[in-house]
C-alpha positions in Angstrom: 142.1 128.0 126.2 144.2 127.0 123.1 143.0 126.9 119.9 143.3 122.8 119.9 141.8 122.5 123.1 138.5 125.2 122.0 138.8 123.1 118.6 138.8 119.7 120.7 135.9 120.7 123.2 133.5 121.4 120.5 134.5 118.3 118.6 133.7 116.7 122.1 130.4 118.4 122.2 129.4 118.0 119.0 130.1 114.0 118.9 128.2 114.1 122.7 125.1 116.1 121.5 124.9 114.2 117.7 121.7 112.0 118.7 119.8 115.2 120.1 121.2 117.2 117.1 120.1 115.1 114.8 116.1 114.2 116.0 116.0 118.5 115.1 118.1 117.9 111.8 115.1 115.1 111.3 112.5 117.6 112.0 114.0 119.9 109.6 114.3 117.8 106.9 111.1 116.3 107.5 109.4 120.0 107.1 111.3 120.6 104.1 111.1 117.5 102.4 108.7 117.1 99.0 108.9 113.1 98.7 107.6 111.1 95.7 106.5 107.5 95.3 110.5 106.7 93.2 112.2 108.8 95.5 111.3 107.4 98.7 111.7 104.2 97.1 115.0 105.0 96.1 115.9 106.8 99.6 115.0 103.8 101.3 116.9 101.2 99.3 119.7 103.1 100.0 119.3 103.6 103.9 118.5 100.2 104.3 122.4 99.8 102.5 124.0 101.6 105.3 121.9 100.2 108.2 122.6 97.0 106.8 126.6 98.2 106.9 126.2 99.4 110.7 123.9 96.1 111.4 127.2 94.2 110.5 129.4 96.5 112.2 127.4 95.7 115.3 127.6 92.4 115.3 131.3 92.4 115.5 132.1 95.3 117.9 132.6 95.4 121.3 132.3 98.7 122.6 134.6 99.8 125.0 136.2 96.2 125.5 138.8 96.3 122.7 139.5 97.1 119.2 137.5 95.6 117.2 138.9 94.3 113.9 136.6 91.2 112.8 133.6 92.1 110.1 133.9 95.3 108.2 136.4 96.5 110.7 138.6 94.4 108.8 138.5 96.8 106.0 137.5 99.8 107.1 138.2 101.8 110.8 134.5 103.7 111.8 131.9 101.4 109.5 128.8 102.6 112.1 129.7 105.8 111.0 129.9 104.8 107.2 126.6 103.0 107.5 125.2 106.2 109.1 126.7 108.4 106.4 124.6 105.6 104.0 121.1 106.1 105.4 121.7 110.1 105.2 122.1 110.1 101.7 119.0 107.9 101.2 117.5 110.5 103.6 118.7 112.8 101.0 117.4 111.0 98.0 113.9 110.7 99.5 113.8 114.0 100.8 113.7 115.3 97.6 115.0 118.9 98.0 118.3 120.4 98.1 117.9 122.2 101.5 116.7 119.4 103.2 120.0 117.6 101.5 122.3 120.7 102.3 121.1 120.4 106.6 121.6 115.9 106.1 124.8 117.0 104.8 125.9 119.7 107.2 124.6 117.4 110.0 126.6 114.4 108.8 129.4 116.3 108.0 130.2 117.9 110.9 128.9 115.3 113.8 130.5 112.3 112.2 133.8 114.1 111.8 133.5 115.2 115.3 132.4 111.6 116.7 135.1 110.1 114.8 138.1 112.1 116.1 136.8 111.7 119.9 136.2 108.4 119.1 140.0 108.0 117.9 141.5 109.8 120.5 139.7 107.9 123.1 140.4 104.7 121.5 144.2 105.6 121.3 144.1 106.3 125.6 141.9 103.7 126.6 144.4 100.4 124.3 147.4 102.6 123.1 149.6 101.1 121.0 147.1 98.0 120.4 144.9 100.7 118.8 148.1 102.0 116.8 148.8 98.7 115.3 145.0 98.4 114.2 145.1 101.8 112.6 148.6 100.5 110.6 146.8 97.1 110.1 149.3 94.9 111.8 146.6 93.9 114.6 144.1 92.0 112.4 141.4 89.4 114.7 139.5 88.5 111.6 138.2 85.5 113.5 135.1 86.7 115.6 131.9 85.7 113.3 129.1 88.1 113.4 126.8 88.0 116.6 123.1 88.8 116.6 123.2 89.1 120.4 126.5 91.5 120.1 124.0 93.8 117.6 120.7 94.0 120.1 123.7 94.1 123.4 125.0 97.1 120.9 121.1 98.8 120.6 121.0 98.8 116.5 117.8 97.6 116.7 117.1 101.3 117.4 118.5 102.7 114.6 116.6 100.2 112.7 113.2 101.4 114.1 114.1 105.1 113.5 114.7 104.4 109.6 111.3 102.9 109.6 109.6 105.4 111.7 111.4 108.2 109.3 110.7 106.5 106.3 106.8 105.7 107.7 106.6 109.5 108.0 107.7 110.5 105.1 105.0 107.8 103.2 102.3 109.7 105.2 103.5 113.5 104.5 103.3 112.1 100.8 100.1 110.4 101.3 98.6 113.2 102.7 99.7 115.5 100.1 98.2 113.6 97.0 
């Protein structure tokens, strides 16, 4: 196997295995976070930001269908993957500690990256040169409006719930603490 093709099978793994990776990155961080009152705070203002961004995102995308370029995707090409980049950093911030920081990080870091270049490359075979003119901005839709049906169809409600129920267990580890 080349070194492209070893390079783009873990990529490919990685960006499959990204949800199961990261309930044990969650874990992690959860064991080795110290949260207080204004941090979790904090945290949470700031992953409510980026599942607001991928709320939006959602609402405009559909998967598989085309290229989506109405809503953020106006401005920027992988906004899910912003928004999720968002709510790790408030992760981060609530978390408290800098290992439990260093593993959000390595986690983001390298399944994002991973997810993204799949995702591209996937995009690319499935609408071609559609997707090219996207990527140089000459194929701009900026007319869909944002649909709440489009969001649920697109399951952010679940990412939604998982903030919470992270956030909710991070307010007991503290409670429980004091």
């Amino acid at each position: 196997m080349s070194g492209d093709r070893a390079a783009g099978s873990l990529q490919s793994q990685l960006a499959r295995w990204r949800v199961p990776l990261g309930f044990a990155c969650a874990a992690l961080v959860f064991a080795l976070a110290q949260p207080t009152w204004p941090r979790l705070v904090a945290g949470l203002g700031v992953a409510a930001v980026g599942e607001a961004i991928r709320f939006w995102a959602a609402g405009h995308l559909e998967k598989g269908r085309e290229v989506t370029a109405s809503g953020p995707y106006r401005w920027v090409e992988h906004p899910l993957y912003i928004g999720s980049g968002v709510m790790g950093v408030g992760v981060a911030v609530a978390s408290r500690t800098a290992w439990a920081a260093i593993v959000v990080a390595l986690y983001i870091g390298l399944t994002l990256a991973a997810a993204i270049r799949t995702e591209e490359a996937a995009l690319r075979a499935t609408f071609g040169a559609t997707y090219d003119s996207y990527r140089s901005g000459v194929f701009i839709d900026r007319a869909r409006r944002f649909s709440m049906t489009r969001a649920r169809r697109n399951r952010e409600h679940r990412a939604a719930f998982g903030v919470a129920v992270g956030f909710g267990l991070l307010a007991l580890k503290l409670a429980l603490t004091m």
